[in-house]
C-alpha positions as CSV (number, residue, x, y, z in Angstrom):
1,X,-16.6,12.8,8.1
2,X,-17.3,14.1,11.5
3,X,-19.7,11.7,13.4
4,X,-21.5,11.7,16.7
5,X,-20.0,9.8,19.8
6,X,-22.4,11.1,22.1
7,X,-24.3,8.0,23.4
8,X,-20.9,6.2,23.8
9,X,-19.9,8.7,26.5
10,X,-22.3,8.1,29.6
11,X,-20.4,4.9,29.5
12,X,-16.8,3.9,30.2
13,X,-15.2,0.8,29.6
14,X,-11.6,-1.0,30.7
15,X,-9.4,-2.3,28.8
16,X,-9.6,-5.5,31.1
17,X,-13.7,-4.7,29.9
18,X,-13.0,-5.1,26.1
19,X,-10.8,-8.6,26.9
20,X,-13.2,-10.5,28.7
21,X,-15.7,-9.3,25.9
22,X,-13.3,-10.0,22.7
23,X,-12.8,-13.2,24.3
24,X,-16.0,-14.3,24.9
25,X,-17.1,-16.3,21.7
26,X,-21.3,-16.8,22.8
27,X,-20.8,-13.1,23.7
28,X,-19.3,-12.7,19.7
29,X,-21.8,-14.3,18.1
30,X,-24.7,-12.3,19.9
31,X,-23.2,-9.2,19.5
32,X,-22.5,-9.3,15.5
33,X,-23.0,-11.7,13.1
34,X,-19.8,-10.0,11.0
35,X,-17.6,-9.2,13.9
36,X,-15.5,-11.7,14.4
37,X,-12.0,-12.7,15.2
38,X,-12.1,-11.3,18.7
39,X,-9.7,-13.6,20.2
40,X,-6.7,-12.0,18.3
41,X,-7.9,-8.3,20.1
42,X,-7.6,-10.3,23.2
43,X,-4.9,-11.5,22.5
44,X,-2.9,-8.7,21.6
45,X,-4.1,-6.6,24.3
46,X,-3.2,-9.4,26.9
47,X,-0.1,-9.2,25.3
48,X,0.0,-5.5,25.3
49,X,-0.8,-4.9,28.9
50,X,1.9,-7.6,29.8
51,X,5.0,-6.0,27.8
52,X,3.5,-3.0,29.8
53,X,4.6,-3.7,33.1
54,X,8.1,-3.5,32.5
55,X,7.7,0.0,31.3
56,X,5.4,0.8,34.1
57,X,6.6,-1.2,37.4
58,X,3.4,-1.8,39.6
59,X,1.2,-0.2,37.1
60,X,0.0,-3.1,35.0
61,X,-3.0,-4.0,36.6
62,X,-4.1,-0.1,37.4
63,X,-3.9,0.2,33.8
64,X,-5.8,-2.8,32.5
65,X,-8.4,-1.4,34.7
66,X,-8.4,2.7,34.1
67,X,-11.9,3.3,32.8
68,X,-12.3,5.7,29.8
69,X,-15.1,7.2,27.7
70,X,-13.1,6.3,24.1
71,X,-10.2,6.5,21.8
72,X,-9.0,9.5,20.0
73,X,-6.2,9.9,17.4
74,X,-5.9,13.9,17.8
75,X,-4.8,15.7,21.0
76,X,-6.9,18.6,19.6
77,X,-10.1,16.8,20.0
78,X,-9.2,15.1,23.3
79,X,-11.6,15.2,26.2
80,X,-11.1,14.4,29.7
81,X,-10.6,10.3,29.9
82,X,-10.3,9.7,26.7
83,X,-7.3,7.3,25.6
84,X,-5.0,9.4,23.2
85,X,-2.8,7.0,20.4
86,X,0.5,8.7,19.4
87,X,0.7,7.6,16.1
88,X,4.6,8.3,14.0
89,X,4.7,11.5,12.2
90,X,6.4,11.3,8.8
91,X,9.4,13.1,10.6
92,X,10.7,10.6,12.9
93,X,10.9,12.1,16.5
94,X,9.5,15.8,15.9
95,X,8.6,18.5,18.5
96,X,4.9,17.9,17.0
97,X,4.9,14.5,18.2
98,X,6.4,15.5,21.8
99,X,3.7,18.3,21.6
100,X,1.0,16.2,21.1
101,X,2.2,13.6,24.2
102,X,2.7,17.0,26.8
103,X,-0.8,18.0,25.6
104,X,-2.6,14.6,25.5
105,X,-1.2,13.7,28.8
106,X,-2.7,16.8,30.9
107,X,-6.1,15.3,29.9
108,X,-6.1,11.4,28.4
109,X,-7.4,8.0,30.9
110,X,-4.1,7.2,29.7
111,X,-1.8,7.1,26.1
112,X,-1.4,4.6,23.9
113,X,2.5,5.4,22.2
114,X,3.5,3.6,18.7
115,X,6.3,5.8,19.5
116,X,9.3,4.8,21.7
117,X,8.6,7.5,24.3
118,X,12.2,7.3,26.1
119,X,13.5,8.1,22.5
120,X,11.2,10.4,21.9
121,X,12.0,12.8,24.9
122,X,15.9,12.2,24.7
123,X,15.7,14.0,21.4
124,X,14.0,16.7,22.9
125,X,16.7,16.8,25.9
126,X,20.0,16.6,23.5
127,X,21.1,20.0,22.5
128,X,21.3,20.4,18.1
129,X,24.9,22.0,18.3
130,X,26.2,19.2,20.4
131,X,27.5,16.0,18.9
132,X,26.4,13.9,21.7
133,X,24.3,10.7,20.5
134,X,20.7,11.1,20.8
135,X,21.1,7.8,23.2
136,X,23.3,9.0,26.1
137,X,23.3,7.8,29.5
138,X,21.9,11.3,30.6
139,X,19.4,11.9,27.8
140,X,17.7,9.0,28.8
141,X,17.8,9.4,32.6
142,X,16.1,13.3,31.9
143,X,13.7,11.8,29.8
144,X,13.0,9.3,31.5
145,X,12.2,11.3,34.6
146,X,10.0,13.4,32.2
147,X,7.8,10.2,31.1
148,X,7.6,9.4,35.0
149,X,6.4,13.0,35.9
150,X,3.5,13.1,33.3
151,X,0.0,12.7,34.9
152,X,-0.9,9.8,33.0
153,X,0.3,6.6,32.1
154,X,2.1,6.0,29.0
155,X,2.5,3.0,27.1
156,X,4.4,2.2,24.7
157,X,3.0,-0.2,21.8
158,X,5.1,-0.2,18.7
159,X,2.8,-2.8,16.5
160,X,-0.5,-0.8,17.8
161,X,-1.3,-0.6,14.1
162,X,-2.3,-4.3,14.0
163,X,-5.1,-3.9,15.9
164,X,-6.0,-0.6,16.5
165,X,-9.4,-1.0,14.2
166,X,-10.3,-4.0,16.1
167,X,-9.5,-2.3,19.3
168,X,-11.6,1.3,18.4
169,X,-14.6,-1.2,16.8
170,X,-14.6,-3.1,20.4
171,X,-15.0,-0.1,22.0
172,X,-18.1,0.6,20.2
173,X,-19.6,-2.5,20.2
174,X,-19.3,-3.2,23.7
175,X,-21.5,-0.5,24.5
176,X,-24.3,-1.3,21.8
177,X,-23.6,-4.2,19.5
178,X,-24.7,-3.7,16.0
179,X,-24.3,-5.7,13.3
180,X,-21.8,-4.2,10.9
181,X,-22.4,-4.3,6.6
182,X,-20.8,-6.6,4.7
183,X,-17.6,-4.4,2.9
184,X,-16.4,-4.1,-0.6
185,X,-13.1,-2.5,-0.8
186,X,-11.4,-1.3,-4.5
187,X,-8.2,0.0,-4.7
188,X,-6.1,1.4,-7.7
189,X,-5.3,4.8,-9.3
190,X,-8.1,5.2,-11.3
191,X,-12.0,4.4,-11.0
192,X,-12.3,3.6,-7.5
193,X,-14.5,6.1,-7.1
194,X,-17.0,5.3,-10.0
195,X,-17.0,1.6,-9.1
196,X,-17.6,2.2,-5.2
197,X,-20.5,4.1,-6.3
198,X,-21.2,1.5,-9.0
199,X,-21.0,-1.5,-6.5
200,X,-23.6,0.3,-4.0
201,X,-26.2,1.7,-6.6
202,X,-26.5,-2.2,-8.0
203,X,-26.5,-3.6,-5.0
204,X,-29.1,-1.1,-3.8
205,X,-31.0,-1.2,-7.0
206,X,-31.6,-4.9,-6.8
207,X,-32.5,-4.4,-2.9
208,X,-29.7,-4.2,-0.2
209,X,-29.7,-1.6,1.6
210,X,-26.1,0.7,0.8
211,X,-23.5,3.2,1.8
212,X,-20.2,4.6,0.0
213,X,-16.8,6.2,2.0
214,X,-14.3,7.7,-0.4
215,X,-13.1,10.6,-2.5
216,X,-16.5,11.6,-3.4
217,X,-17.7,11.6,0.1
218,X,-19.3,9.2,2.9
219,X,-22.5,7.7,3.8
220,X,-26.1,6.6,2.5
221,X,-26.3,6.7,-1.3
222,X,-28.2,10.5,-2.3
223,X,-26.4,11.6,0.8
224,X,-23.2,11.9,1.0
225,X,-20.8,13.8,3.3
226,X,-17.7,15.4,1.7
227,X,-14.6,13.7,3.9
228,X,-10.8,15.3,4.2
229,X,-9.4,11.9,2.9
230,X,-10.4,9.0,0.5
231,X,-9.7,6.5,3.1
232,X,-9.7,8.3,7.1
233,X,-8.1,7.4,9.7
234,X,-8.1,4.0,11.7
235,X,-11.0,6.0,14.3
236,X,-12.7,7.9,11.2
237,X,-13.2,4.3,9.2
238,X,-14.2,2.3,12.5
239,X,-16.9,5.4,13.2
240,X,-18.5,5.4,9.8
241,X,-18.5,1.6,9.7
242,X,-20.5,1.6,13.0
243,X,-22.3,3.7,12.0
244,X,-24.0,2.7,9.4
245,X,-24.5,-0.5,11.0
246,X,-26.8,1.5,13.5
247,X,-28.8,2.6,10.4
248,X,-29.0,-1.3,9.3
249,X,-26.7,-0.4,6.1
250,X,-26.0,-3.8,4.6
251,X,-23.5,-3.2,2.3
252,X,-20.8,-0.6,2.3
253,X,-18.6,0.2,-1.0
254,X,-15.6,2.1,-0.2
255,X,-12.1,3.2,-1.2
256,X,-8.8,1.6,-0.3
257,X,-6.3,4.2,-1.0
258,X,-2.3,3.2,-1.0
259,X,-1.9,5.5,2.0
260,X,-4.9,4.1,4.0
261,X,-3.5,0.4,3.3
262,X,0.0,1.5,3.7
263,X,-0.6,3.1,7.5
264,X,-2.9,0.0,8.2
265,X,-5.9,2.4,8.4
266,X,-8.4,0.0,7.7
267,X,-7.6,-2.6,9.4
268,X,-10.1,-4.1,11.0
269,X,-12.7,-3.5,8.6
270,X,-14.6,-6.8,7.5
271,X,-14.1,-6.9,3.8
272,X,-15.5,-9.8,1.7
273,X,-14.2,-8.7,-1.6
274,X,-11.7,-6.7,-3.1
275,X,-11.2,-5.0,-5.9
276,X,-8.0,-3.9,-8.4
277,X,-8.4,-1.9,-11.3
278,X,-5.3,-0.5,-11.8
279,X,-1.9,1.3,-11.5
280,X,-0.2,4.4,-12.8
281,X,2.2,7.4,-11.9
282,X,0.7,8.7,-8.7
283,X,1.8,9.4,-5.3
284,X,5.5,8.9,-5.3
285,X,5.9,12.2,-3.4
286,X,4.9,9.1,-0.5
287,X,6.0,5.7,-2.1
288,X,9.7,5.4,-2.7
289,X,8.9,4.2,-6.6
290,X,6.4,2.2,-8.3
291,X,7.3,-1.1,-6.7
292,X,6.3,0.0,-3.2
293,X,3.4,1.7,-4.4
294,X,2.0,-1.5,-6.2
295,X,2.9,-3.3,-2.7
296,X,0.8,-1.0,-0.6
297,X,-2.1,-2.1,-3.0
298,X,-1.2,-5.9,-3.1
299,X,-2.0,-5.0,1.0
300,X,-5.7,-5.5,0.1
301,X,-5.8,-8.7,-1.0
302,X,-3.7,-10.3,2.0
303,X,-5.9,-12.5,4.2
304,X,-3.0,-11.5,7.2
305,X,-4.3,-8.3,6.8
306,X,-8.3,-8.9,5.7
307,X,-9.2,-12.2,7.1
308,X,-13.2,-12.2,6.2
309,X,-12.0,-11.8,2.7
310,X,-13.5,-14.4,0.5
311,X,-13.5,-13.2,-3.5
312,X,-10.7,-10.8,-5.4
313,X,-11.4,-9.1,-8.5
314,X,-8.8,-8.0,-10.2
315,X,-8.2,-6.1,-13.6
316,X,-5.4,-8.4,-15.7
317,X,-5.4,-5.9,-18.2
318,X,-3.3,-3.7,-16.4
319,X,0.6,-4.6,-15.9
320,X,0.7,-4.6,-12.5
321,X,-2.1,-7.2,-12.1
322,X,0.4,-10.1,-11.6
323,X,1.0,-9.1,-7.7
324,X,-2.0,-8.6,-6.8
325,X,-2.9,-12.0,-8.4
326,X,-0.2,-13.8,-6.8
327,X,-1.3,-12.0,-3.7
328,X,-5.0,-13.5,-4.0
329,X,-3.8,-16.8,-4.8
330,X,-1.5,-17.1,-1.7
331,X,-4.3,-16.4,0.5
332,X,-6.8,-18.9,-1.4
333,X,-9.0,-16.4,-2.3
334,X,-11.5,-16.8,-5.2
335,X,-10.4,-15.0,-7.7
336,X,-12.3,-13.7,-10.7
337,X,-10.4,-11.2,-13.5
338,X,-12.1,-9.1,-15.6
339,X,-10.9,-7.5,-19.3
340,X,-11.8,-5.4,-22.2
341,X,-9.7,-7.4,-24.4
342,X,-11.9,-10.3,-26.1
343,X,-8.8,-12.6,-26.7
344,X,-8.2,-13.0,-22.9
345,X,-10.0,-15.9,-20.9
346,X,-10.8,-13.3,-17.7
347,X,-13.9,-14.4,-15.6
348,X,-15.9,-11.0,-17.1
349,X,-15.0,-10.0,-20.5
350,X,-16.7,-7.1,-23.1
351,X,-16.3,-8.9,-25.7
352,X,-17.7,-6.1,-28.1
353,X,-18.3,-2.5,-26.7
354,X,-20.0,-0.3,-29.1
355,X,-19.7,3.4,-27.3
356,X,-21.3,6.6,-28.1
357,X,-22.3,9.5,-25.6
358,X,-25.4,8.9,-24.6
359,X,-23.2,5.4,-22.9
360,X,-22.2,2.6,-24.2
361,X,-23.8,-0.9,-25.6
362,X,-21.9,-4.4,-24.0
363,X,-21.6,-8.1,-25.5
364,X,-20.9,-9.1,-22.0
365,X,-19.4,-13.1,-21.8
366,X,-19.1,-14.4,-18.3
367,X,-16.5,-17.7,-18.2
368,X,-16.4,-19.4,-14.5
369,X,-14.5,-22.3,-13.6
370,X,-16.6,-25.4,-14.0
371,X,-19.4,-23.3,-15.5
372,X,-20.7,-22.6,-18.6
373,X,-19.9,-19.8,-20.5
374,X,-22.3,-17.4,-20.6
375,X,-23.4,-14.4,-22.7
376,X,-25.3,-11.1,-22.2
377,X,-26.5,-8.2,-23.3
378,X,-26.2,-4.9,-21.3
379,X,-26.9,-1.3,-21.9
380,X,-25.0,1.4,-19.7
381,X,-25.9,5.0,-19.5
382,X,-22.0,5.7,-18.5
383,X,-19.6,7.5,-20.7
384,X,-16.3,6.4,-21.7
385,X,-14.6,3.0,-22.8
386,X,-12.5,3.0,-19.7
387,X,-16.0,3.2,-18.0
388,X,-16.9,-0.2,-19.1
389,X,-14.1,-1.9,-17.3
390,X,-15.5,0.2,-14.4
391,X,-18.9,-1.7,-14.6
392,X,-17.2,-5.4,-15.3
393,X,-15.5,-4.8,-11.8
394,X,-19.0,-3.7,-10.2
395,X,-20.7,-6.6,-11.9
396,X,-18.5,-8.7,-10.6
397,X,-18.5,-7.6,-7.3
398,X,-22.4,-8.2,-6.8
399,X,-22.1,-11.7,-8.4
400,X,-19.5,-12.4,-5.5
401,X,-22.6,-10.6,-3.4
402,X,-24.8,-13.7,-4.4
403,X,-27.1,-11.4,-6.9
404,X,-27.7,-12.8,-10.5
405,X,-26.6,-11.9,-13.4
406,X,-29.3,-11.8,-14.8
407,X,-30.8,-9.1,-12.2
408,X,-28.1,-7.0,-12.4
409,X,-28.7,-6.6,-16.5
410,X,-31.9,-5.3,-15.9
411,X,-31.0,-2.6,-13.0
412,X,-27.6,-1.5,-15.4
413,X,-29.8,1.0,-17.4
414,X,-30.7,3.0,-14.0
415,X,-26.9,3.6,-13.0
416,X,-25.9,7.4,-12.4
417,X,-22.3,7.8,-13.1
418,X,-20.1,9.5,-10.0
419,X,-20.1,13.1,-9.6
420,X,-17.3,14.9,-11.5
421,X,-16.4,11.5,-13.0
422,X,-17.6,12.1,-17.1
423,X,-19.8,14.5,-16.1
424,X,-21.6,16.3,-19.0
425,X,-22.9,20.2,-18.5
426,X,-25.5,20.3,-20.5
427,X,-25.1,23.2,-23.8
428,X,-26.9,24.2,-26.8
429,X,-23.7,23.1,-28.8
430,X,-20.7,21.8,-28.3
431,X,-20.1,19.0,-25.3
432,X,-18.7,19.7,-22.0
433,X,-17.6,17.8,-19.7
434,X,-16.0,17.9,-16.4
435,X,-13.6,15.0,-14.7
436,X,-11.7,14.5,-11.9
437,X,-9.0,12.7,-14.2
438,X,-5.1,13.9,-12.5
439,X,-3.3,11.4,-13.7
440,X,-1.0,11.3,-16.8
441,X,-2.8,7.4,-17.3
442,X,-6.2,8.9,-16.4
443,X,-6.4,12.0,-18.6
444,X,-4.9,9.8,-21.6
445,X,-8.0,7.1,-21.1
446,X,-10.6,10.1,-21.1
447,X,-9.1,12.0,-24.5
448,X,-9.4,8.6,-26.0
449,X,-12.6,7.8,-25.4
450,X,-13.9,11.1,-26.3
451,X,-11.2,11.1,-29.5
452,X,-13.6,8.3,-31.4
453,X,-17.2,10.7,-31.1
454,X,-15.6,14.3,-31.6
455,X,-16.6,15.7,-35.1
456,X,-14.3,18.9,-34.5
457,X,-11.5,19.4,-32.2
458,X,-11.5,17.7,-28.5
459,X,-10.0,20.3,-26.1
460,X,-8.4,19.4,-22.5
461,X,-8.4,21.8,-19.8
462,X,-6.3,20.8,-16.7
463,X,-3.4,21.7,-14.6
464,X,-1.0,19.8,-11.8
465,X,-1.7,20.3,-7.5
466,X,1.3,21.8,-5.8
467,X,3.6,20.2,-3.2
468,X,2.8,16.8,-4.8
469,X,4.8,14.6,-7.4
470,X,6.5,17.0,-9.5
471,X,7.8,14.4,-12.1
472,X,4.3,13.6,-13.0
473,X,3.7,17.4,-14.5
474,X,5.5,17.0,-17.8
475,X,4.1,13.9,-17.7
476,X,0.6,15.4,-17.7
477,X,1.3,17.5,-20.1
478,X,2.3,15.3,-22.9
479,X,-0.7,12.9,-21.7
480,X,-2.8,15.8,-22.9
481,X,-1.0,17.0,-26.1
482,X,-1.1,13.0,-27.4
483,X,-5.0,13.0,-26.8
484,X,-6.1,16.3,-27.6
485,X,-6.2,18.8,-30.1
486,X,-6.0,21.9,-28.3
487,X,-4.8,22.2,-24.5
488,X,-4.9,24.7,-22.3
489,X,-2.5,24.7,-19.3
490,X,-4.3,26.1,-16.1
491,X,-4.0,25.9,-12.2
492,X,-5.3,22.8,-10.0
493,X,-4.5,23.6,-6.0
494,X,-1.4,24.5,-6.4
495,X,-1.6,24.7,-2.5
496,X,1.8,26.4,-1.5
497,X,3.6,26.8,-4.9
498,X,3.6,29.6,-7.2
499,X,1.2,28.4,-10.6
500,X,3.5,29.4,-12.7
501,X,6.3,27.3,-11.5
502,X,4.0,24.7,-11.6
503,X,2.8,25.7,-15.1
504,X,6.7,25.9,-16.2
505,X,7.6,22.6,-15.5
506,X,4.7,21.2,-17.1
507,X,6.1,22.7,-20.3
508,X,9.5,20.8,-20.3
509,X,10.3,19.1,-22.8
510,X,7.6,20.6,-25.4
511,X,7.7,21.1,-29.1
512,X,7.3,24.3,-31.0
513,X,4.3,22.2,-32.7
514,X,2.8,21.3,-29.0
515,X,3.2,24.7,-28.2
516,X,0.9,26.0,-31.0
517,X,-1.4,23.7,-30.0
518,X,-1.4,25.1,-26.3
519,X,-2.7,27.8,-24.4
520,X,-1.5,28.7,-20.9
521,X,-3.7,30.7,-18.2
522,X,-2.8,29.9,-14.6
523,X,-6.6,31.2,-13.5
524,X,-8.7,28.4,-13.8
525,X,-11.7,30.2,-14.3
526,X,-10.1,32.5,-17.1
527,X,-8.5,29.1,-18.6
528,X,-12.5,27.3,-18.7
529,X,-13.8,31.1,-19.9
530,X,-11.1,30.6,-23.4
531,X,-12.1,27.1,-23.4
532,X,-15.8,28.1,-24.0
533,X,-15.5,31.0,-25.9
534,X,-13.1,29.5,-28.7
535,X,-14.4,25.9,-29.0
536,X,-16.4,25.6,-32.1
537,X,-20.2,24.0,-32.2
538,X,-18.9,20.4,-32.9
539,X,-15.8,20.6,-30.7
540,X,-15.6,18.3,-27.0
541,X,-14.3,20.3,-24.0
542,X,-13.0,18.4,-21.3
543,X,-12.3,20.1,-17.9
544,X,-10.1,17.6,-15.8
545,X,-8.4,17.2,-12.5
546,X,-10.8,18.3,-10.0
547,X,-13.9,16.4,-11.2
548,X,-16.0,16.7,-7.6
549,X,-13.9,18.6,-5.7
550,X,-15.6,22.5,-4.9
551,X,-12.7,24.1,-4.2
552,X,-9.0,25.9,-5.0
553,X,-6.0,25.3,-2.5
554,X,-4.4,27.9,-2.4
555,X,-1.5,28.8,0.6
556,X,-3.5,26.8,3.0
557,X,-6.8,28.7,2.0
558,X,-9.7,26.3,0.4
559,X,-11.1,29.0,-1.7
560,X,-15.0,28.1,-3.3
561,X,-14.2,26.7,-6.6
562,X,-16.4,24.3,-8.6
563,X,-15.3,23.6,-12.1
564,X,-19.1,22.2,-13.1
565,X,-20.5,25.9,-11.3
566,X,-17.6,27.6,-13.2
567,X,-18.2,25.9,-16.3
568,X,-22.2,26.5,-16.4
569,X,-21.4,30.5,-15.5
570,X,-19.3,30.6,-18.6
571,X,-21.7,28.5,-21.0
572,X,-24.5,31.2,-19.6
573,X,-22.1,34.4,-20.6
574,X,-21.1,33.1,-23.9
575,X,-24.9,32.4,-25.1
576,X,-23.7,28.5,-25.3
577,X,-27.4,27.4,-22.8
């Protein structure tokens, strides 16, 4: 999300500025209620600026005192005085990254490096057909003579990561303090989303004022702005969060994706409560394996990482709940657990779920430490069994938010289920529905809760993105054969690959039977047109992998493509509305 930084230019600030204001407790409290542990900022910069004057003889105290207008983390968007931040590249030491410090430095107040600049010019200055180390003696002299001749200072500040928030959030509060919302942050493969939206429509509903930032976009509930990642950068999440302070938001849901906690992107954001749902195959073209994926998770409920966090709520259905558990515990959180199984003793159980699709019907039983167990009644308009562990984790975030139980029952019937997530298209006949499940765990959980109310045959339409985890697409494809009767095979953003390479190794390892049961059409829209045209009156249709998103990826081109547009064409030509 692109947001204004207008106002925040007619004044500049020095880092010696933000110091004396971080460390200024009265000044803290005055400021922002929510914005607090300043003294660490101050500390690190102190810190920071100290470590500098080794790398920069003489130049400490210019430094400390070089005003600037504000911090930017892309040399393209760089105007004159801003501080540029060199973040690492996924390739260590690339021309990009010595690209981006040439460009930065013709313009920035000065440049914030979490890359060893020395090292990064030596590369540049060691010829590839040599054999010479990329640490000689005369490498580093050249480079060093390089990083000397630049018109701005350099610094270089390997942990910048573990304040960088703090750092880009003091910025904008010293010009205008606002009081910044209270956070709920979910994380997970699946359903973060649907329960970010969940968490801001109850709240909202039963009278806070809320906002959203994730996959489906950012900003006010009814408005939301369509963002280029589920959790931005370290500037975009500091930005949005300050915003919507300024517009007196008082709660803001959003999603914690592996990358964002991985790459420390949100630190500095105040969250109260976190949220776990679960974990499955995704993302390994990043994380090494599983392991490290479930780690960059277990991130968000580390108080060394988040420490205004007060209340975890975690799914112990899923297998990888343990960590995330032991995570909580560690950091003394309050931890409530929530289930679909009635024989487990979670804090927020469904102890009966009777579905159908107009939603589902909930024996909700509450058990909490020292309290009495309690029973309720709830009736949600969502679609979907897996949906219902959706709401528990909502519910349970708002009862951490100090809002009844009781309150929340009676605002449950009004919930609007995410865009693209169990999305019906309305038809004379048949059902048809659109989700963004793309996942092998995802698309299973979706067939099976549509498998219990289809009369006929349940159909799955989906496909697997290009340049991503390759190992998930037979995966994928089995995920669909076990839950549906009929498949069709099709393209989702297949970005830079060919489809049908894509669409071949989906097929590994199929069956002559699973192959009668499959059709294969690498258009999307000719795949949803078959889907349409051959499924019987009683049959469910279930277009998945794209959900929300309104568009194909296809060699670096975002072509217009929205599968619930695509999908109402087609009911309209085949007389099905």
């Amino acid at each position: 999300m692109t947001l204004s930084t207008s106002p925040l230019s007619s004044t500049t600030v020095t880092l010696q500025q933000l110091i004396e204001a971080s460390g200024n407790d009265k000044d803290r409290q005055s400021h922002s209620q929510n914005y607090k542990d300043k003294h660490s900022l101050a500390q690190a910069l102190t810190t920071m600026l100290t470590a500098s004057s080794s790398q920069l003889p003489n130049a400490k105290t210019s430094v400390a005192n070089i005003p600037f207008e504000q911090f930017c983390l892309d040399s393209r968007q760089l105007a004159d005085n801003d501080v540029f931040v060199l973040l690492k590249s996924h390739i260590p030491n690339c021309q990009k990254s010595r690209d981006h410090l040439y460009q930065a430095a013709e313009q920035a107040a000065f440049i914030l490096s979490e890359i060893d600049p020395l090292a990064l010019l030596a590369t540049a200055n060691v010829p590839p057909h040599t054999n010479l180390a990329l640490t000689t003696d005369n490498a580093k002299t050249i480079a060093q003579q390089q990083l000397d001749a630049l018109p701005c200072p350099v610094l270089y500040v390997p942990n910048i990561r573990d304040f960088l928030g703090d750092l880009i959030q003091a910025r904008l509060q010293y010009q205008k303090p606002v009081t910044l919302p209270t956070v709920v942050a979910v994380t997970g493969t699946n359903g973060k989303t649907t329960i970010s939206q969940l968490v801001a429509q109850l709240t909202q509903l039963t009278g806070m004022s809320s906002a959203v930032m994730g996959t489906a976009g950012n900003g006010r509930l009814g408005a939301l702005v369509q963002a280029s990642h589920t959790t931005g950068d370290a500037l975009a999440v500091q930005q949005f969060l300050y915003q919507m302070g300024t517009e007196n938001a008082e709660l803001l849901a959003l999603e914690a994706s592996s990358h964002g906690l991985d790459q420390q992107r949100l630190q500095g954001m105040p969250v109260s409560v976190a949220i776990y749902t679960n974990l499955s195959r995704d993302h390994l073209d990043y994380h090494a394996d599983m392991a490290e994926y479930a780690a960059a998770k277990a991130r968000l409920f580390d108080k060394a990482h988040f420490p205004e966090l007060t209340h975890a709520i975690i799914n112990i259905d899923d297998e990888h709940a343990q960590m995330m558990l032991d995570t909580a515990h560690a950091s003394q959180l309050t931890v409530w657990t929530y289930s679909l199984d009635p024989a487990k003793m979670a804090t927020f159980v469904a102890a009966k779920i009777k579905p159908s699709l107009q939603g589902v019907e909930i024996a909700l039983r509450t058990d909490f430490k020292n309290k009495e167990t309690n029973n309720i009644n709830i009736v949600s308009p969502l679609l979907g069994r897996f949906n219902v562990a959706n709401l528990l984790a909502a519910i349970a975030a708002a009862v951490a938010l100090g809002i009844s139980l009781e309150r929340i029952a009676t605002v449950i019937p009004q919930l609007q289920g995410a865009v693209g997530r169990m999305q019906r298209v309305p038809s004379n006949d048949g059902c048809f529905i659109v989700d963004y499940a793309h996942t092998p765990d995802a698309l299973s959980q979706v067939l099976a809760s549509l498998k219990t109310h289809c009369n006929g045959q349940l159909w799955a339409v989906f496909g697997c993105g290009g340049d991503r985890d390759a190992g998930k697409r037979p995966l994928m494809a089995q995920a669909g054969l076990a839950g549906a009767d009929k498949v069709v095979l099709t393209a989702d953003n297949p970005r830079t690959e060919d489809p049908n390479a894509i669409l071949q190794d989906m097929q590994a390892g199929m069956t002559s039977e699973q192959y009668q049961r499959t059709h294969i059409e690498p258009a999307r829209q000719a795949a949803i047109e078959y889907a349409v045209n051959q499924a019987a009156p009683d049959d469910i249709v279930v277009i998945a992998g794209k959900g929300h998103e309104t568009y194909q990826e296809i060699n670096h081109v975002r072509y217009d493509f929205d599968d619930r547009v695509i999908l109402q064409n087609a009911l309209k030509k085949a007389g099905r509305v």
